[in-house]
C-alpha positions in Angstrom: 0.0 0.0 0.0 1.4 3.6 -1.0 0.7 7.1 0.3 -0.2 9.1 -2.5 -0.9 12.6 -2.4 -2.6 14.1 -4.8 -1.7 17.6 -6.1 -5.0 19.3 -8.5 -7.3 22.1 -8.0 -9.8 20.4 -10.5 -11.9 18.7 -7.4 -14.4 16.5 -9.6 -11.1 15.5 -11.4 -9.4 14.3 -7.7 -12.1 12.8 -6.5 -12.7 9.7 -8.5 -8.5 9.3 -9.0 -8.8 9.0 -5.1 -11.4 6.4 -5.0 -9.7 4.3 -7.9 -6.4 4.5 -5.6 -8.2 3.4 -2.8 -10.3 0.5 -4.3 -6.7 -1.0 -5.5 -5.1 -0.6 -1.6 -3.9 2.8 -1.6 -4.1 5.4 0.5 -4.3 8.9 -0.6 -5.2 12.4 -0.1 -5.4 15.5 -1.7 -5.0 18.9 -1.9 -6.2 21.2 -4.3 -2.7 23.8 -4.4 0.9 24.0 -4.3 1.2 25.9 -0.6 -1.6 23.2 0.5 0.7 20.5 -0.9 4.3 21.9 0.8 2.8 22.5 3.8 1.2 18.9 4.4 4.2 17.0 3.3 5.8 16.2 6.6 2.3 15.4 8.1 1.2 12.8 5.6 4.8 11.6 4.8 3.7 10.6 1.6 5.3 7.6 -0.3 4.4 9.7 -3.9 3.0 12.9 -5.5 1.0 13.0 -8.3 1.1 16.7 -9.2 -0.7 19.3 -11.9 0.9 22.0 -13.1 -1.6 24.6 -13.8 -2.9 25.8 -10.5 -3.5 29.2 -8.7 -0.8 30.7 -6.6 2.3 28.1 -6.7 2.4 26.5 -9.8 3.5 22.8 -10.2 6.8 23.1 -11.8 7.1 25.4 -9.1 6.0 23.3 -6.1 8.1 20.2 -7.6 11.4 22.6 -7.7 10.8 23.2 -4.1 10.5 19.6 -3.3 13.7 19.2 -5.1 15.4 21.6 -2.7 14.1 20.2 0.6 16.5 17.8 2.3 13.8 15.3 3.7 11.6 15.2 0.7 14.4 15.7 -2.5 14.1 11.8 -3.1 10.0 11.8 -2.9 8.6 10.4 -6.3 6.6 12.6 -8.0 4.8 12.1 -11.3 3.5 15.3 -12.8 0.1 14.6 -14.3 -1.1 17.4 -16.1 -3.8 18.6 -18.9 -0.9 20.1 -20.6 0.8 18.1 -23.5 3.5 20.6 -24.9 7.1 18.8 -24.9 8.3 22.1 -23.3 6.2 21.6 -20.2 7.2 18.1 -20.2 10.9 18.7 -20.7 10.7 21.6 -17.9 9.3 19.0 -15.4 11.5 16.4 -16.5 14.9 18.2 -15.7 13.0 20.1 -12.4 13.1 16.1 -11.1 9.8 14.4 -11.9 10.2 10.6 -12.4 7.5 10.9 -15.0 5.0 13.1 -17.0 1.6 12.3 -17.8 -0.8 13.7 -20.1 -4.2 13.1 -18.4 -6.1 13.1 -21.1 -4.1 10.2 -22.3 -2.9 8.7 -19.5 -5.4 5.6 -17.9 -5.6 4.4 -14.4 -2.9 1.4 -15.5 -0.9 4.1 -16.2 -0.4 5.2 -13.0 -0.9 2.3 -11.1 2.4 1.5 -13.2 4.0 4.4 -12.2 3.4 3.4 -8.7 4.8 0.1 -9.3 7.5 1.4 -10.8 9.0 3.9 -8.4 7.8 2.6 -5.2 8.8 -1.3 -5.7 5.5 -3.0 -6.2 3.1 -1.9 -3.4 5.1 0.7 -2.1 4.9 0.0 2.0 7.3 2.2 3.9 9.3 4.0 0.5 8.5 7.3 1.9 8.1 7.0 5.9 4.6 6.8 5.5 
């Protein structure tokens, strides 16, 4: 079982990517902006972040640079997952340290159930502290 937290401020579009999580063992939570997200990271200890980019205030690309510079969450997975399809965007989140990029209009639930798999070793139990 993981700790996902999800990063969106599209609510109806977090909602049923929460349940989906849940129904396959995970646990997860989310918040819907980038200040929300850096200032619940060392209560939830989560395991991985699936974040947008477009969002008010702190952006994501903003919010995963942060993440980058923070000494007890630098190593965190985070996927950006993101409406946005441009290769610049993609590229930007890429170097800033995102394990991967998805397009959500292309990517499916398998998708990121892989991505899970993939960066936390299977089920994910205790990658991140959580």
């Amino acid at each position: 079982m993981a700790n996902v937290l999800i990063v969106d401020d599209d609510i109806d579009g977090c909602r049923p990517l929460a349940r989906l999580l849940q129904y396959v063992g995970h646990k997860s939570f989310f918040v819907h902006d980038g200040r929300a997200a850096l200032s619940m990271l060392d209560q939830l200890r989560p395991d991985m972040i699936l974040l947008d980019v477009m969002m008010p205030g702190i952006d994501g690309l903003e919010v995963l640079k942060l993440i980058r510079n923070h000494p007890m969450h630098k190593d965190l997975p985070v996927v950006v997952y993101s409406a946005l399809s441009d290769s610049g965007t993609k590229a930007e989140a890429i170097q800033s340290g995102a394990q991967s990029y998805l397009v959500k209009s292309q990517a499916s639930f398998a998708d990121i159930q892989s991505c899970i798999d993939q960066y936390l070793g299977g089920a994910g139990a205790g990658a991140g502290g959580g």
